[in-house]
DRENGU-63739 format. One record per residue (C-alpha): x, y, z. Coordinates in steps of 0.5 Angstrom, whole numbers, plus 500, padded with zeros to 3 digits. Example, Ala and Ser with C-alpha at 12.3 -4.5 7.8 and 13.67 -1.06 7.14 Angstrom:
<atoms>
525491516 527498514 
</atoms>
This chain:
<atoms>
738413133 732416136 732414144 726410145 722410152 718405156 710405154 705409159 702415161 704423161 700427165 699434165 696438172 695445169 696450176 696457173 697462167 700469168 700477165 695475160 692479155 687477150 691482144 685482140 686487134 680492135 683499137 676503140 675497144 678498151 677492155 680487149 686486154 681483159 681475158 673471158 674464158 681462157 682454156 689450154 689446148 693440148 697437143 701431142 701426135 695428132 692428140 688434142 685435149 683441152 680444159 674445161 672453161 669452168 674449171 679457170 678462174 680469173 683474177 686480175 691479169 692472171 687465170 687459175 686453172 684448179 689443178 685440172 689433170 689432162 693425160 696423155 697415153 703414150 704407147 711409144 714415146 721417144 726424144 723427139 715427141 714435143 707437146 704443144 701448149 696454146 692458151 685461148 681465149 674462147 676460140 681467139 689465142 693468146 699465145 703457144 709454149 712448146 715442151 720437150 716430153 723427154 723432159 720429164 721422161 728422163 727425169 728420176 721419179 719424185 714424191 714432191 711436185 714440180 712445177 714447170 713455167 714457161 713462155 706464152 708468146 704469140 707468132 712474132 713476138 720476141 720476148 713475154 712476160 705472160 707464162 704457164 705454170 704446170 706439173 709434169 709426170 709420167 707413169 711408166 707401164 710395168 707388167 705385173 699383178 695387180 691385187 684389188 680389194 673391194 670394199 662398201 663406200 657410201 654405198 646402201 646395203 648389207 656387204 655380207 650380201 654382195 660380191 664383186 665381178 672384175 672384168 678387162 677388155 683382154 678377157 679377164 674376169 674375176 669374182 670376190 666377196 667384199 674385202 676378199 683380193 683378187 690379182 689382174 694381169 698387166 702388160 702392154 696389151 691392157 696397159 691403157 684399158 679400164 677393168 669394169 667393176 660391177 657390185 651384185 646382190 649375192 641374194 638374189 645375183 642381181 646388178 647394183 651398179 657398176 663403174 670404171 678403173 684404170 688399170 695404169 692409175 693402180 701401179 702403186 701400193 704395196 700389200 703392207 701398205 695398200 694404196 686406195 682408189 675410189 669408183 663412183 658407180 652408176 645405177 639402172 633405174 630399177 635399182 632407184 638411184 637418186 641422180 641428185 644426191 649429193 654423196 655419190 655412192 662410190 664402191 672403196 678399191 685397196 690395191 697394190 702391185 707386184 711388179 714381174 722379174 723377167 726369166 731369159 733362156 739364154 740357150 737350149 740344147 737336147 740329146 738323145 731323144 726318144 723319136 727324130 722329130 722333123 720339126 723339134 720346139 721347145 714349150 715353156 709353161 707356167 702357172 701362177 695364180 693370176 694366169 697361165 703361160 705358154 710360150 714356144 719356141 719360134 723356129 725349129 732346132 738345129 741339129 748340130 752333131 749325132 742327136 744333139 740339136 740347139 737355139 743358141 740365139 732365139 731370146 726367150 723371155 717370161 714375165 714372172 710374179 708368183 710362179 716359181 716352177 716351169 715345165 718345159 716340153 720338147 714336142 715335133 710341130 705341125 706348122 699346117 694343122 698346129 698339132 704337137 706330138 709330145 717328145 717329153 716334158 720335165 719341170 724345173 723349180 725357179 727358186 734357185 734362179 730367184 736366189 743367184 740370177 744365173 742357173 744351168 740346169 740339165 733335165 731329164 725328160 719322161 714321156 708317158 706313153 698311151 699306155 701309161 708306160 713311162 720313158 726316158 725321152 731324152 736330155 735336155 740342158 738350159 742357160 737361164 738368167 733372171 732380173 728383177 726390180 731392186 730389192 725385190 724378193 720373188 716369188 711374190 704373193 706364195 707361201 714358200 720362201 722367196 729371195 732377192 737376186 743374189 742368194 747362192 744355190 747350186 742345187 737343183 733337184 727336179 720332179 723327174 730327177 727323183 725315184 719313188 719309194 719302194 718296199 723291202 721284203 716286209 712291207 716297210 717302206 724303203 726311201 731312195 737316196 734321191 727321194 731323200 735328198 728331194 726331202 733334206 733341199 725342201 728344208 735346207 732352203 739355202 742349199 749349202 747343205 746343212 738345215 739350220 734353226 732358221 730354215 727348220 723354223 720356218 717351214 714350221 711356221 708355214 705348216 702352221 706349227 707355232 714354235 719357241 727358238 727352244 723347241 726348234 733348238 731342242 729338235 735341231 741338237 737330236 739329230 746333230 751329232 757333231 754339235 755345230 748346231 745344224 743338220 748335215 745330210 747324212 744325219 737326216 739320212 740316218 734319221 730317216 733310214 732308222 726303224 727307231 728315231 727315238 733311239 738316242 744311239 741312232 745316229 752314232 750307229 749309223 754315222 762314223 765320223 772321222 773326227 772326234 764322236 758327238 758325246 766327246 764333243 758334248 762333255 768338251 763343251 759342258 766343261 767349257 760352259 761349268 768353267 767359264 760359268 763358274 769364274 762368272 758366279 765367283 767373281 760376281 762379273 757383270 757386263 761393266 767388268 767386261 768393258 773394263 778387261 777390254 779397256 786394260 787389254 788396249 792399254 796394254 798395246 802401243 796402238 791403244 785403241 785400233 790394235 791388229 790381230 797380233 796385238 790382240 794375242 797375250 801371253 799367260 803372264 798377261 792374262 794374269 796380270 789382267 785377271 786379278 785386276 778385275 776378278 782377283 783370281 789365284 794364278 791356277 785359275 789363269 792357269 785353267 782360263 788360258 788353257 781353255 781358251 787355246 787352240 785344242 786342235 793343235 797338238 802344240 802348246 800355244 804361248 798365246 791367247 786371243 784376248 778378243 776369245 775371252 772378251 767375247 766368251 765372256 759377252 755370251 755368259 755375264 749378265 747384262 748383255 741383253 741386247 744382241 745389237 750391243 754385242 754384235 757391235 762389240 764384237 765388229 769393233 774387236 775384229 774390224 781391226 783394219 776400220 774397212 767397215 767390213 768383216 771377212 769369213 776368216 774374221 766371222 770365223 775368229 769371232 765365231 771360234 771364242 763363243 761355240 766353243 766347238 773344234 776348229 773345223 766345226 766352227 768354220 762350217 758354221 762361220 760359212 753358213 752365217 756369211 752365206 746368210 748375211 752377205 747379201 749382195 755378195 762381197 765377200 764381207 759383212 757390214 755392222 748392219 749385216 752382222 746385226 740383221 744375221 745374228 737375229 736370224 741365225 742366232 745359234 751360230 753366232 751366239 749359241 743359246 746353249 752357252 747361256 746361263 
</atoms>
């Protein structure tokens, strides 16, 4: 089976030619060896370019042809396309070479030149010294958005006063004000087409001039870091353009690309719908910023049992970039007159999907009659895939959060899966638990159930509120009532449903924990912190007497310095031999430190301690531990006992135990919430860099700002 390969442009550099002779077959001539005007012709399925004869230079035996780029669009190249090289001498040749396109096809893509040399050899010649030396490269059609961003370059006139119109051969056309960015749609049909860039006069909307860009040559740059491309522009005679200037006036284009992901709807099934259609599709549709999508179904349902009909083996796929919703409509099809009577419709968000790459999803359909009833029409059920470039967080160019594949989220709650608000007997307004959940997931942007600082804080930020961490701190702890630094559902539940939010008492009258109340959890915690911070201002301890407690622990173990979790553990007589040492504290005081730092969720009386809980409470109250990176980095080289490089959750939650100083429990919702946050590619263990890139995101669960002085 011939190899095929992706649609785009080959392009040829051609640097130099050497030991060339022109072998013209004339014996009385003398000078037959010396070469005039040497050209290369190019040839590639039935193609042919060539160089221009002024752009070679000769020197000696050798020609330099000044990086004179010949390009090649290749609609569908494969293994076995070869191009043909020939080197002439006005029109006698000088020899051929051959190259293998796979070559380069096949080649990892690279910021640095090659250079490739090869043969020049005339039919029967076995060997040569004459060679060819030229760069190969390849561009790779993609589909995708390209932003422009027009700007003045040599160009007389007042910006202010101008704008842009950006058209392609497919129909688009796009008008901006100078600076302003505008997204073009890229895909096999235009991938090889120029877009016409013409600058008007916003005066009086006459044409200035107007030139030409390659859609293909603007696959490069991204919005931090914009690629530039310059377009000379040609004038009409009224607007008195001088032919003979030697600074052409050229208009500046910043762009850069947003490569698309690609959703599969792997399978599609729907029950009970509201009429037996004759000829059931399904419509997908999208809208994004740059163009609209309607994709449909290319063969009919097949009714598999009852009301139940399925595509199991239809492969539909859409091109995405921004868009991060799609509406799916079952209709019946009238193939003869192209009409589509609507069965229903529902919308789903592809958010989720960007997150974890895989979604199922269960819809229910609305039909709105003519008489603006609204029905039930129906179930409809879909297996949804996504991929995308590496590292590519979707969607792009939006104000709502986006996501690289990998990021779990079970959740998914469509428009026509909530009910509206209704009004109780006074007038009030009466929220559904549907509609509340709808409003508790458009802040808990992972989904694991909780609304964290992190969330809270950003979708302040995109309403335009400039908050402090302490602003989004104090927010956070008015609705948490268990303490664990984050909001669960029913806390915002609770908050919404009150007539008086401002009430302190609010949430313990309408939330009955089972485990201990949020003001015992609170006064546990302060007694903590005044003890902790009490032997801190006593002792005068800084951040070199918390290196020094570690160095005696690990000198206290066999293992020195890479101890297991046993070795970790110390017993009171321990702790009080390590104490004096560094803080000289009375026997009462070790005493009260290693009651503390037991397991208060056990009705047994522990007679050890995690020495690592003292290392690590201590991090989070002396002073000198400024930068979080050092204390992530001492905390990693405490618990990464086994030296894997990784950190499991039962490890985070160890970790986590010594420096929230919250029950068991608590602490474990946390330790799951900062894996779900910092374990990206989902291996069920975090790295040093993980563990950094995550304590600064959510830096409440792993070192609470509560606990500091």
């Amino acid at each position: 089976m011939t190899m095929m390969f992706q649609p785009g442009r080959l392009s040829i550099s051609c640097k130099s030619a050497k030991n060339i002779r022109a072998r013209i077959n004339s014996k009385n001539n003398k000078n037959d060896n010396n070469v005039t005007s040497p050209h290369l012709v190019f040839k590639l399925n039935g193609t042919e370019y060539s160089t221009t004869n002024n752009s070679s230079q000769v020197v000696g035996h050798d020609v330099l042809f000044n990086d004179e780029v010949i390009s090649f669009n290749l609609p569908s190249p494969n293994e076995n396309d070869v191009l043909e090289i020939e080197l002439r001498d006005n029109e006698n040749s000088i020899g051929k070479a051959t190259y293998s396109i796979s070559n380069v096809l096949l080649s990892p893509p690279s910021s640095e030149e090659n250079v490739t040399t090869l043969p020049i050899m005339r039919e029967g010649d076995v060997s040569t010294n004459s060679v060819v030396n030229l760069s190969f490269s390849f561009v790779q059609a993609k589909h995708g958005v390209i932003k422009l961003s027009p700007s003045l370059q040599n160009v007389d006139g007042n910006a202010n006063n101008m704008y842009a119109l950006i058209t392609t051969p497919d129909g688009q056309s796009k008008k901006t004000v100078l600076t302003n960015a505008i997204g073009i749609w890229i895909d096999e049909s235009n991938t090889f087409d120029k877009c016409s860039i013409q600058l008007y006069s916003g005066t009086d909307n006459s044409c200035i001039g107007s030139g030409e860009l390659s859609l293909l040559s603007c696959l490069n740059g991204t919005e931090v870091d914009n690629a530039i491309a310059y377009v000379s522009l040609s004038f009409s005679d009224a607007v008195g353009s001088d032919s003979n200037n030697s600074n052409p006036q050229k208009i500046k284009i910043s762009h850069w690309f947003l490569e698309a992901g690609t959703v599969s709807v792997e399978s599609i099934n729907t029950t009970n719908l509201h009429n037996s259609p004759t000829n059931l599709r399904i419509v997908f549709k999208t809208d994004g910023k740059s163009r609209s999508t309607t994709t449909m179904t290319s063969s009919a349902g097949v009714l598999e049992s009852n009301s139940i009909y399925s595509w199991n083996e239809e492969a539909i796929t859409l091109s995405v970039v921004d868009e991060y919703t799609l509406t799916v409509e079952c209709c019946d099809y009238d193939e003869i007159s192209g009409d589509h009577e609507l069965l229903g419709s529902a919308e789903v968000s592809l958010l989720p999907l960007f997150k974890t790459g895989r979604l199922d999803v269960d819809l229910i359909l609305i039909l709105v009659t003519d008489f603006g009833e609204t029905l039930n029409g129906g179930q409809i059920s879909l297996s949804l895939s996504f991929t995308a470039p590496k590292n590519h967080a979707y969607p792009k160019d939006q104000l709502v959060p986006s996501y690289v594949v990998g990021q779990s989220d079970d959740a998914l709650i469509s428009a026509e899966q909530t009910k509206r608000t209704s009004m109780d007997v006074d007038g009030i307004e009466i929220f559904s638990e549907e509609s509340i959940q709808k409003a508790f997931n458009l802040f808990d942007l992972d989904s694991n159930g909780y609304i964290g600082v992190a969330e809270l804080k950003h979708i302040l930020i995109l309403m335009g509120e400039l908050v402090t961490d302490e602003e989004v701190d104090m927010m956070i702890s008015m609705l948490d009532l268990n303490g664990d630094g984050q909001v669960s559902f029913l806390e915002f539940k609770a908050m919404v449903e009150s007539p008086d939010p401002s009430n302190d008492d609010f949430l313990e009258t309408k939330i009955h924990s089972p485990t201990k109340s949020g003001s015992v959890l609170k006064q546990q915690q302060q007694h903590k912190r005044n003890v902790f911070m009490r032997t801190v201002q006593t002792a005068n301890m800084d951040k070199e007497d918390v290196y020094r407690m570690l160095k005696t622990i690990r000198d206290m173990s066999p293992s020195s310095r890479n101890l297991s979790h046993e070795e970790y553990q110390i017993g009171y007589e321990d702790l009080c031999q390590l104490m004096p040492s560094v803080l000289g504290y009375s026997r009462s005081d070790c005493r009260h430190l290693f009651t503390l730092l037991c397991n208060s969720d056990s009705d047994e009386e522990s007679d050890t301690i995690d020495s690592r809980n003292l290392i690590m409470t201590y991090t989070n109250f002396v002073p000198g531990f400024q930068s979080l990176e050092e204390r992530c980095k001492l905390a990693f080289d405490m618990y990464d006992v086994d030296r894997s490089g990784y950190l499991s959750l039962d490890e985070v939650e160890a970790m986590m135990a010594s420096t929230n100083l919250l029950s068991r429990d608590l602490v474990k919702k946390r330790a799951e919430n900062f894996m779900n946050c910092a374990d990206r590619d989902r291996s069920g263990g975090i790295t040093i860099d993980e563990l950094i890139v995550a304590a600064e995101k959510l830096p409440n669960l792993l070192y609470p700002s509560h606990t500091k002085k």
